[in-house]
Phi, psi and omega in degrees: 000137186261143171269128177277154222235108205267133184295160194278152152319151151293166173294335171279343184115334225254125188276149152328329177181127155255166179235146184277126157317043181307320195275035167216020164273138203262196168292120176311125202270356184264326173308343143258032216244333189270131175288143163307129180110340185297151167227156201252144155236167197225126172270155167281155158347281216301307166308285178303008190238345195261274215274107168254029139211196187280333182285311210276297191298331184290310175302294176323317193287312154347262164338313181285338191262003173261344122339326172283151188275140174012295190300327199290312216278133171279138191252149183302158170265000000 
């Protein structure tokens, strides 16, 4: 059997290709944890140190659409 001959990394780190294992891939253990229609954001440090879960933030974020005027706010279908 012949080996293909393998290339170096790039200067970022990043190989040319990979190749993925499936049959040794697990279930995303979070994927159900999420509601439909959520979108995931990422806090900065500084931010994530204030609000330590999604209940916190969703309220803050709350409070803040009650301040804004009507026309600004998306209303649910």
């Amino acid at each position: 059997m012949k080996s293909t001959p393998r290339t170096r990394a790039k200067a970022d780190g990043l190989e040319p290709e990979y190749r993925f294992d499936y049959p040794k891939a697990k279930p995303n253990r979070f994927a159900g944890a999420t509601q439909p229609g959520a979108v995931a954001v990422l806090l900065d440090p500084d931010v994530a140190q204030v609000f330590k879960n999604g209940h916190s933030v969703n309220a803050a974020l709350r409070a803040l659409l009650t301040t804004m005027p009507a026309a600004n706010v998306r209303r649910k279908l």
